[in-house]
VEXLO-665195 format. One line per field, with one value per residue (C-alpha): x, y, z; residue in one letter. Coordinates in nm, 2 decimals, m for minus. Example, Ala and Ser with C-alpha at 12.3 -4.5 7.8 and 13.67 -1.06 7.14 Angstrom:
2
px: c(1.23 1.37)
py: c(m0.45 m0.11)
pz: c(0.78 0.71)
res: c(a s)
This chain:
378
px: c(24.04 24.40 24.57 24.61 24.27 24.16 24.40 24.26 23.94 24.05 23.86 24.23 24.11 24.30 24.14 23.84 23.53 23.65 23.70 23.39 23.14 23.28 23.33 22.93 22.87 23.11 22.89 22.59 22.76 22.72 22.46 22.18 22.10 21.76 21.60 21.25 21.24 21.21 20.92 21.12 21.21 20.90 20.80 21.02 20.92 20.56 20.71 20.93 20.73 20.45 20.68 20.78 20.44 20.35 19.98 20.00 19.70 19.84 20.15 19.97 19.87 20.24 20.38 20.16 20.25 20.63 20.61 20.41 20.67 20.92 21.09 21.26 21.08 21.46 21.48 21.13 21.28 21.61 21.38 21.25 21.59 21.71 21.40 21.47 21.78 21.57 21.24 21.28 21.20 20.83 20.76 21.04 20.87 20.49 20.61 20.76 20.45 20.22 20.49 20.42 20.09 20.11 20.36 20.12 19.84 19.99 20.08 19.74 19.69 19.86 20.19 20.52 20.75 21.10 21.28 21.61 22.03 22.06 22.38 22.69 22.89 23.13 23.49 23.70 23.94 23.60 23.68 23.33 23.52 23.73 23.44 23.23 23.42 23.50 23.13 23.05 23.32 23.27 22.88 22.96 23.27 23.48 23.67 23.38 23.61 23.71 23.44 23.49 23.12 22.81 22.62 22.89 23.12 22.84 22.75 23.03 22.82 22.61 22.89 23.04 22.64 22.58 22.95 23.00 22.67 22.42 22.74 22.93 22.69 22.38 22.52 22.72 22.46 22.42 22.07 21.99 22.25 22.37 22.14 21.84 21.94 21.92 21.58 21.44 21.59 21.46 21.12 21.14 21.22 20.98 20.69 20.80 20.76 21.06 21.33 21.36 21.70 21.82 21.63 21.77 22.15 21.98 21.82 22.20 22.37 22.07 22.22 22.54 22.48 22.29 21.94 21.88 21.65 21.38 21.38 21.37 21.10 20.92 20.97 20.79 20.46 20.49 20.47 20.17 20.02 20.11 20.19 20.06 20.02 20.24 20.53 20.54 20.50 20.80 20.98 20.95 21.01 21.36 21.43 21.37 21.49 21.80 21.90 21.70 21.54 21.23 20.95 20.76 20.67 20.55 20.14 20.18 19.83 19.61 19.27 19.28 19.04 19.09 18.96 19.16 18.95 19.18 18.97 19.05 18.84 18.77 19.00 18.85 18.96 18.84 18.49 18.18 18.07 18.24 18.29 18.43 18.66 18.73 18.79 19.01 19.09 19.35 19.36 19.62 19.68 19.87 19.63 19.32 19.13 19.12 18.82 18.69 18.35 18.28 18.03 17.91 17.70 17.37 17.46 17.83 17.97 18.26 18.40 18.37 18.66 18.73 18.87 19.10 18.95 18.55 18.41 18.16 17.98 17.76 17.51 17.49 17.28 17.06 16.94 17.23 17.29 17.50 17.57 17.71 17.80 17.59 17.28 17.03 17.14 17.01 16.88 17.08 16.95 17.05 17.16 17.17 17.50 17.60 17.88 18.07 18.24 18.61 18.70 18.34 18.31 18.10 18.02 17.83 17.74 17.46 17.13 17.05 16.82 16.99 17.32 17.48 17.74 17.86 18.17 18.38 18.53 18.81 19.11 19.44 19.57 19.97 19.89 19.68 19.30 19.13 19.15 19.04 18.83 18.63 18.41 18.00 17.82 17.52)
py: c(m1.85 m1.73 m1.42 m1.37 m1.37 m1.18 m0.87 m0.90 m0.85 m0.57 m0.73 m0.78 m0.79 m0.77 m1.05 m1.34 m1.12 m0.87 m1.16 m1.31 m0.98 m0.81 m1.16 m1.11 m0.74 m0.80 m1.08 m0.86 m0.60 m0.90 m0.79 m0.97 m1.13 m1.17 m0.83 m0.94 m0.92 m1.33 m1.39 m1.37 m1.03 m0.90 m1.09 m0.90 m0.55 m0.55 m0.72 m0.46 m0.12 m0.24 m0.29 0.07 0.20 m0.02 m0.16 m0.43 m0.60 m0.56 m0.70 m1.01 m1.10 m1.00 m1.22 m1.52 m1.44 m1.42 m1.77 m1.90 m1.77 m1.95 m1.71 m1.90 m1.82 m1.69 m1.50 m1.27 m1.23 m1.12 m0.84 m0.73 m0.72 m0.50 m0.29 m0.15 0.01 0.22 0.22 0.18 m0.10 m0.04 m0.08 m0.39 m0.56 m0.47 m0.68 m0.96 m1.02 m1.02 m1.29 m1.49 m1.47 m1.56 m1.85 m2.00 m2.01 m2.15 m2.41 m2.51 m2.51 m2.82 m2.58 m2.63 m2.36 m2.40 m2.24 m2.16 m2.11 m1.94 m1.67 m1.72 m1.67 m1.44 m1.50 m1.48 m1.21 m1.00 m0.58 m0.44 m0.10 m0.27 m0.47 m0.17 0.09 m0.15 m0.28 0.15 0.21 m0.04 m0.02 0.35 0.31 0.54 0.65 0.74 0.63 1.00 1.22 1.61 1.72 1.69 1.45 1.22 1.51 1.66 1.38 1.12 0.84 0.77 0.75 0.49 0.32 0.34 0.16 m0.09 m0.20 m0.14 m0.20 m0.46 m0.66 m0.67 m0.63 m0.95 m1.15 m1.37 m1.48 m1.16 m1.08 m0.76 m0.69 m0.83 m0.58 m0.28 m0.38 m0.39 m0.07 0.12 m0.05 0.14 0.45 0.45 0.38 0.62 1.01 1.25 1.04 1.11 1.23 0.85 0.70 0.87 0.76 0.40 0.41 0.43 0.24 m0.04 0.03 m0.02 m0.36 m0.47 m0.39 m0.28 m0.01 m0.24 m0.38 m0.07 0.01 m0.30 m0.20 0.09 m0.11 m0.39 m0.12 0.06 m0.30 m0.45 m0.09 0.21 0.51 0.77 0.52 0.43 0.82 0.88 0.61 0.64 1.08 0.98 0.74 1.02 1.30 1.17 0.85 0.94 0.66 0.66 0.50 0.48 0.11 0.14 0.31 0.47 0.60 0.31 0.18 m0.13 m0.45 m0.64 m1.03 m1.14 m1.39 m1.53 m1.58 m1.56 m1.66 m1.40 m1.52 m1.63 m1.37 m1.10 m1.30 m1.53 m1.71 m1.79 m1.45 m1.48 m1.23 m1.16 m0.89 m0.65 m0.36 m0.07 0.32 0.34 0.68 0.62 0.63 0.71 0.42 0.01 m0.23 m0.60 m0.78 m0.99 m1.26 m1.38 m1.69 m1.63 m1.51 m1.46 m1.09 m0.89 m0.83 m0.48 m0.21 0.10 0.24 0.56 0.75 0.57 0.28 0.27 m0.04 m0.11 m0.34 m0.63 m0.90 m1.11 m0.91 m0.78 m0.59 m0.29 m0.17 0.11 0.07 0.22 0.21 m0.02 m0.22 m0.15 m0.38 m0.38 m0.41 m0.49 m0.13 0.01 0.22 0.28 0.53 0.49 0.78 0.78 0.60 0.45 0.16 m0.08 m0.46 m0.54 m0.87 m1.15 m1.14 m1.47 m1.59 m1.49 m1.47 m1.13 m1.00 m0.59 m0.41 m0.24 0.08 0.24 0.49 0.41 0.61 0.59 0.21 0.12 0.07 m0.11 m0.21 m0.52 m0.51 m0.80 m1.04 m0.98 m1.15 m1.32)
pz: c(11.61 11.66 11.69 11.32 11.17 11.46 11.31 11.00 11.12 11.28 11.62 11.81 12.19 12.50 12.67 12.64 12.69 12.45 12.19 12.24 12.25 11.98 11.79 11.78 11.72 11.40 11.28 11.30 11.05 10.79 10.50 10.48 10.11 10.19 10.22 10.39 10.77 10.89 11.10 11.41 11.32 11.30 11.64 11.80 11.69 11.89 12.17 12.25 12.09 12.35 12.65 12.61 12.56 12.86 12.66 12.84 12.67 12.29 12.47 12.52 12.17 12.06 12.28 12.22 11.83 11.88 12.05 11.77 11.53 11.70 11.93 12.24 12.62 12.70 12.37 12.49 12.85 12.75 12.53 12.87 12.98 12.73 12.74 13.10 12.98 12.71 12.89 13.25 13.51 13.55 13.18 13.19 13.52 13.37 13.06 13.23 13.46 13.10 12.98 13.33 13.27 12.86 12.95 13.26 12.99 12.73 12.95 13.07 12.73 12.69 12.44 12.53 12.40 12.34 12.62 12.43 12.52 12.85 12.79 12.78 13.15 13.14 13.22 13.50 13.34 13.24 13.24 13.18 13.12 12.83 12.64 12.70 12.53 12.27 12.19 12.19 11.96 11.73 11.71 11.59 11.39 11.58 11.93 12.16 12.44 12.62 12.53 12.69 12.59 12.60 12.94 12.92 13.09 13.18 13.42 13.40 13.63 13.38 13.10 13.28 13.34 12.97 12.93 13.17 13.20 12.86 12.65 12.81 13.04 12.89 12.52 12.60 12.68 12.38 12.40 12.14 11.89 11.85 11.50 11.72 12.00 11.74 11.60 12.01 12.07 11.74 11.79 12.20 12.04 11.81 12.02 12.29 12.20 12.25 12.21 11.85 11.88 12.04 11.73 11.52 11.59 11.63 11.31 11.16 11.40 11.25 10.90 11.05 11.19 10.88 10.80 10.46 10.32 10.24 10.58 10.78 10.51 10.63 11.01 10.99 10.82 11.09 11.30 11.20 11.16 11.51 11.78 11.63 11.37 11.59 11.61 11.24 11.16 11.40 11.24 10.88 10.94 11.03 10.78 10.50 10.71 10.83 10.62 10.30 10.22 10.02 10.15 9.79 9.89 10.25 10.29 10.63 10.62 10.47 10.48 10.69 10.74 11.09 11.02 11.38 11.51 11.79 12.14 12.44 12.76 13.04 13.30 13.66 13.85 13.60 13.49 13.65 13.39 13.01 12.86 12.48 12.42 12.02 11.71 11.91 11.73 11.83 11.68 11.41 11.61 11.93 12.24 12.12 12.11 12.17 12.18 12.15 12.09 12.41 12.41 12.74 12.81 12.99 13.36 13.30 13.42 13.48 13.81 13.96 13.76 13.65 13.37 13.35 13.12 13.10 12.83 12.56 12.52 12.20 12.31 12.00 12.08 12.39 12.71 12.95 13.25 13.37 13.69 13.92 14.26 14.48 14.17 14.06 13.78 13.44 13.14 12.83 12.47 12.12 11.99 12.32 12.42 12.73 12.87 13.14 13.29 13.39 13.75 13.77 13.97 13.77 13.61 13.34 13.17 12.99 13.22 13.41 13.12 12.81 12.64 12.54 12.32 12.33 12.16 12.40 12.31 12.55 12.53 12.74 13.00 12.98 12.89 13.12 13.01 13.33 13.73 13.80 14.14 14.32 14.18 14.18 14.42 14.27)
res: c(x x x x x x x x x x x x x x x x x x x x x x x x x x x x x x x x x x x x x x x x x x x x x x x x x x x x x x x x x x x x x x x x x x x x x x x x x x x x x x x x x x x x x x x x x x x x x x x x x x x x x x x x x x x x x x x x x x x x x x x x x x x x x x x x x x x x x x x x x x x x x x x x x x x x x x x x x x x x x x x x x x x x x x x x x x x x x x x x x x x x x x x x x x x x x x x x x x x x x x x x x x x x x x x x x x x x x x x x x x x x x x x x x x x x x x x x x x x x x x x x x x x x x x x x x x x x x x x x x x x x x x x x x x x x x x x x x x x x x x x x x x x x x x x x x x x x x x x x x x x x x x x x x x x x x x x x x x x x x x x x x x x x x x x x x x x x x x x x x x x x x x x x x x x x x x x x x x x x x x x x x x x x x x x x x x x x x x x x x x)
């Protein structure tokens, strides 16, 4: 590309990185004719709206669905990447450990995901001062360079933070686009409350670098479908409050059937026995509830845990068992319920001589549902 048609697109820079960075933000501002979300768009939507939220056991399923849908291994880590900037390091690190674990599975599983382009070095001339003022500007179409209000004079550290390193070193990593980095950073905001304000501006800058009305539309069901009620109300507010678009074609609050009958296997460290997990269900209302149907062979258990804020478990078929530490252990029934207060120390599982299956019923505590203790001793 030479100097010329780099002035006409207005993208003249003073040096490589500059050229290359912006190069790809401009790209992004391309319309799309297509006005679906692909399939990899919409992969990427739960995979980051969990990471914020830190439900770390949706996060699985979304990740193992993304991979399906054909997102690279490098594609899902550089979302954690860009995920610490919005949501922290804790909620970045808890994700990347569920991806280790995904990925290590999937393995023994006998898949072999793609692994995908590793990003682009940057060069030896590299200002991350330059590119980052640049990428800022551009991605909001005017001179944000020299602000005198508001936190960036306020506190100028982190000004030159959000520049020289969310704008020009992670935004010029080329493993995400530019228009994929807007749709992980609306799908944060939107999961996380109070931070309306930063979604707001993100929901334009996504109009901005391409996503149409019907698209943003779409994000907000995909989010209701895949994360949560709360983030898809937060969502689709601001898209009629702020960039007036009607949502006549998107049911926010809709009766909906779950038919998922993906398994997965209680994993050793978690489970004696073979315990069938299957039929998880989440609240369409952010934290208030998430369950499964779990279907243990005869003699299979759970280790010892707790949960944050207590289980119910709805007793389905066979004979089972339940436990307390410190208690006698009690014989489970079809129809029986059983509560389990919050913090309890506890296993349950099939008795020795029959199968059993129970729905478990549990609310997360800042996205965290259970801790995983020893195994049972027979």
């Amino acid at each position: 590309m030479n100097m010329t048609t780099l002035v006409t697109k207005k993208l003249l820079f003073v040096m490589q990185g500059l050229c290359f960075c912006m190069l790809t933000v401009a790209t992004a501002y391309a319309k799309d004719a297509d006005t679906a979300l692909t399939d990899r768009q919409k992969a990427i939507i739960p995979i980051a709206a969990l990471t914020a939220t830190g439900d770390t056991q949706a996060l699985e399923k979304a990740l193992n669905d993304g991979l399906n849908k054909g997102l690279t291994v490098n594609e899902v880590k550089e979302i954690f990447i860009h995920s610490y900037a919005y949501a922290g390091f804790p909620r970045a690190l808890n994700g990347i450990n569920t991806f280790i674990t995904v990925t290590e599975e999937r393995k023994a599983q006998g898949i072999a995901d793609k692994t995908g382009a590793e990003a682009t070095p940057v060069p030896a001339n590299y200002n991350a001062n330059a590119v980052g003022h640049k990428v800022g500007n551009d991605l909001v179409g005017r001179d944000i360079s020299n602000r005198t209000t508001g936190y960036a004079a306020f506190v100028p550290t982190i000004d030159i933070f959000l520049v020289e390193h969310l704008f020009a070193d992670i935004f010029y990593r080329d493993v995400l686009s530019v228009k994929d980095r807007e749709l992980v950073t609306i799908s944060m905001l939107s999961a996380m409350t109070g931070a309306e304000a930063q979604l707001t501006s993100h929901m334009k800058l996504s109009q901005r670098v391409g996503y149409t009305n019907s698209q943003l539309r779409e994000f907000t069901q995909i989010l209701i479908e895949t994360v949560s009620q709360g983030s898809a109300t937060r969502a689709q507010k601001i898209l009629t409050d702020e960039l007036n678009i009607a949502m006549t074609d998107t049911n926010i609050a809709t009766v909906m059937v779950n038919r998922d009958r993906s398994a997965t296997m209680g994993a050793a460290d978690k489970f004696t026995g073979n315990a069938k997990i299957t039929s998880r269900f989440t609240s369409s209302v952010s934290s208030h509830y998430r369950g499964a149907m779990v279907e243990f062979e005869a003699g299979a258990r759970t280790a010892w845990h707790t949960h944050p804020k207590g289980q119910t478990l709805i007793i389905i078929s066979g004979k089972g068992r339940v436990q307390q530490e410190g208690n006698k252990a009690k014989a489970l029934l079809p129809g029986d319920v059983v509560t389990i207060p919050p913090h309890t120390k506890h296993w349950h599982g099939a008795a020795p001589d029959s199968a059993m299956s129970h729905i478990a019923i549990l609310t997360p505590n800042d996205g965290e549902t259970v801790t995983w203790m020893g195994l049972v001793k027979d």
